[in-house]
TORGU-993139 format. One line per field, with one value per residue (C-alpha): x, z, y. Coordinates in Angstrom, 2 decimals. Example, Ala and Ser with C-alpha at 12.3 -4.5 7.8 and 13.67 -1.06 7.14 Angstrom:
BEGIN
x: c(12.30	13.67) $
z: c(7.80	7.14) $
y: c(-4.50	-1.06) $
END
This chain:
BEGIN
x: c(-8.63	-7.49	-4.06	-4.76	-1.83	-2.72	-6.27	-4.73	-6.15	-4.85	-2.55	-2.72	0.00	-0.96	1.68	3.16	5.00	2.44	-0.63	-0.21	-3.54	-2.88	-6.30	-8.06	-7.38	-7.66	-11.01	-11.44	-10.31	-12.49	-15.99	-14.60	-14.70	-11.21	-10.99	-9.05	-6.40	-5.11	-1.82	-1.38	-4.65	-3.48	-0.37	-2.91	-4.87	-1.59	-0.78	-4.22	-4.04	-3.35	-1.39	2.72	3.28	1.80	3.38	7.02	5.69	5.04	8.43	10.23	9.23	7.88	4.41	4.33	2.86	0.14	-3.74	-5.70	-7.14	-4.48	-4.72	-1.24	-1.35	-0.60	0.29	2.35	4.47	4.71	5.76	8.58	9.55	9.08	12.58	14.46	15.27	16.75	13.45	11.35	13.31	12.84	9.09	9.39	10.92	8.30	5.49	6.10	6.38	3.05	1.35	2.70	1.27	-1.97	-1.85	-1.39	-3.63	-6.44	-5.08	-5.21	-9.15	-10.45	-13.09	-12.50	-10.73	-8.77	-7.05	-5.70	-3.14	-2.68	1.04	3.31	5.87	5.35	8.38	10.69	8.40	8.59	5.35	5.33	6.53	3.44	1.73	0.99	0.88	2.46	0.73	2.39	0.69	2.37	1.61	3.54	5.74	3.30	-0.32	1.45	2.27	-1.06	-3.22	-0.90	-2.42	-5.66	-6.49	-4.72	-4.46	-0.78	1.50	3.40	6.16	5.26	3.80	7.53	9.28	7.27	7.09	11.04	11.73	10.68	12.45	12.20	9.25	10.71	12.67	8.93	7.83	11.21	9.88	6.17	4.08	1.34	1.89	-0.92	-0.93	-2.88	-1.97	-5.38	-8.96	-10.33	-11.86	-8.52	-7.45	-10.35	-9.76	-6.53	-7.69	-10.67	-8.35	-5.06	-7.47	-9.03	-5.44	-3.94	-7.25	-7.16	-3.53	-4.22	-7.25) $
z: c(-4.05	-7.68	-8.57	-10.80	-13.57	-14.14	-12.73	-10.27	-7.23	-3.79	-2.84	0.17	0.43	2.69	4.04	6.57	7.27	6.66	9.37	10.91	9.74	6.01	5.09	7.80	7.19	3.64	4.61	7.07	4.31	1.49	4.16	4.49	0.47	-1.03	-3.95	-2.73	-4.79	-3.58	-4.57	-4.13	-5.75	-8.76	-8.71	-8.95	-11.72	-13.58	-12.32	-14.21	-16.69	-20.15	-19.22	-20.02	-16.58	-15.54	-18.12	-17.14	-13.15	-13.90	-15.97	-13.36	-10.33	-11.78	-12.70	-9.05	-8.41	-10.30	-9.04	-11.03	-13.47	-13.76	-11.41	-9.72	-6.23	-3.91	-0.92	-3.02	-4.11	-1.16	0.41	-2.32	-2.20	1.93	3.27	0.24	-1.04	-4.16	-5.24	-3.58	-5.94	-9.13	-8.84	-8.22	-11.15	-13.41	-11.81	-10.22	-14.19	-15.03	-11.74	-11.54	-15.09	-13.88	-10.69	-12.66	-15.30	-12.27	-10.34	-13.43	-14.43	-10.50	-9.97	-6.77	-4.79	-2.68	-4.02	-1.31	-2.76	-0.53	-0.74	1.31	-1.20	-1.74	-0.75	-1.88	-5.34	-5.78	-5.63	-2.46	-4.82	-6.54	-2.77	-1.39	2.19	3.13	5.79	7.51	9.69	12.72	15.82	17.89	16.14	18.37	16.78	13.51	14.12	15.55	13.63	10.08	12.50	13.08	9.85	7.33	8.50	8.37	11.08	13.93	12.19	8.66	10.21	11.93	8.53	6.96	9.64	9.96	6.22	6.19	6.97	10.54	11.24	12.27	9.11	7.34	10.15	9.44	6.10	7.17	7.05	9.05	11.78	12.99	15.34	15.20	18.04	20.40	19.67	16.11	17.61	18.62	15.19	13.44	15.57	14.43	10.97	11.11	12.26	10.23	7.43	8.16	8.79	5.23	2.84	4.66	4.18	0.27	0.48) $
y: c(22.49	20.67	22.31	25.18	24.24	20.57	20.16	17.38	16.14	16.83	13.65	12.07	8.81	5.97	3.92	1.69	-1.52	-4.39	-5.06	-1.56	-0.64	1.40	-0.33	0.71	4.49	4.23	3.05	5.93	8.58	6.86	7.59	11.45	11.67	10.53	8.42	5.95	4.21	0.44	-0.25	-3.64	-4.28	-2.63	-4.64	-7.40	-6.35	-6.37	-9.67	-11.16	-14.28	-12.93	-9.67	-9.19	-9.08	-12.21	-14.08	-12.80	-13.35	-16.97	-17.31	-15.73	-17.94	-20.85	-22.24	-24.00	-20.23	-20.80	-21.84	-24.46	-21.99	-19.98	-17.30	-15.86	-17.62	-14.72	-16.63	-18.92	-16.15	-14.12	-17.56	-17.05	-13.61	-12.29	-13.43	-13.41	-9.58	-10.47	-12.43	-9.66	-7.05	-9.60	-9.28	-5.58	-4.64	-6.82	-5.56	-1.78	0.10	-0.92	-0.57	3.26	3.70	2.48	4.74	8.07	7.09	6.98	9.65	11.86	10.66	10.92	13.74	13.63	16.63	13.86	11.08	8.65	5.99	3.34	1.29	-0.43	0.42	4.46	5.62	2.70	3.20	7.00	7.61	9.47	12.22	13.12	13.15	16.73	14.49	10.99	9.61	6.66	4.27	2.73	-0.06	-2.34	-5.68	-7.76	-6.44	-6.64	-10.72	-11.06	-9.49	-11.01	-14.25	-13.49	-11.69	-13.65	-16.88	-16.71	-19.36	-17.19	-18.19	-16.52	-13.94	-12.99	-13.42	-10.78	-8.39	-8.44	-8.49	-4.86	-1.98	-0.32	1.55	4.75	4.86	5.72	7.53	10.12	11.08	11.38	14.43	12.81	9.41	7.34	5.38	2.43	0.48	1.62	2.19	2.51	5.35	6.65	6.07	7.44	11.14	11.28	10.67	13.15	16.17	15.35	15.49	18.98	20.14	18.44	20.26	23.27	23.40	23.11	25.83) $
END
């Protein structure tokens, strides 16, 4: 299944406006034998005390962003960045280089036949073009708000400012090869995961 020129795993991109569920079929793909690759996490990793990109994180937004010991205070600078585009594309062009670099340097080292790269951003990013399959993940504004609620701990309020600072939906679902829709059953979610994935490695032989 690797690509015979470069010894590359098949692709698969997860993505999908936030709380639509990209976790929940990375998690899915990960127990049907992808390596699966969390963006955001990544971008965290990058993010850590002592790294270059911390230190131009912090001098770009402040040290009010900052924990106690030093730590990048996600929810801090989400607070900073969701709403405000110009901030959000600020902290993308620090971070996204390094995280990409990062990406491809695991993509390249899996041993796996599957790689599944999980990110909100993979079309915006570019990476959807080393993916043999974008999979985009969809549900209804309301689960989005309540589950941003329920899940995160988030106020109604923030909750609505992040879902509507992202782009429409079917603008990602346009340029997918695969939808699912996560707005029933996981079992409902899980079927559509199970044969899209049959379809997507047999496709690649």
């Amino acid at each position: 299944m690797r690509g015979e020129a470069n010894g590359r795993p098949l692709i698969i991109g997860v993505t999908g406006n936030i709380a639509t569920g990209k976790s929940t079929v990375a998690a899915m793909l990960a127990t049907l034998g992808a390596d699966v690759i969390d963006a955001d996490e990544v971008a965290h990793q990058t993010m850590r005390p002592g790294a270059e990109v911390h230190a131009r994180v912090v001098d770009a937004f402040g040290p009010q962003i900052l924990t106690p010991s030093g730590e990048i205070d996600r929810k801090a600078l989400g607070a900073i960045v969701f709403g405000n585009p110009e901030a959000l594309t600020r902290l993308e062009v620090i971070v996204h280089p390094t995280t990409l670099e990062k990406i491809d340097r695991r993509i390249t080292g899996s041993r796996a036949d599957v790689v599944a790269v999980e990110a909100i951003k993979l079309l915006e990013s570019g990476l959807s073009d080393v993916c043999e399959s974008v999979w985009v993940t969809t549900c209804r504004r309301a689960q989005q708000i309540e589950r941003l609620v329920s899940h995160r701990k988030l106020r109604e309020d923030e909750a609505r400012r992040r879902v509507d600072a992202q782009g429409p939906q079917h603008e990602k679902v346009a340029r997918a090869d695969v939808v699912i829709d996560n707005s029933g059953p996981l079992s409902v979610t899980r079927a559509q995961v199970e044969a899209a994935w049959q379809r997507v490695v047999a496709e690649a032989g």
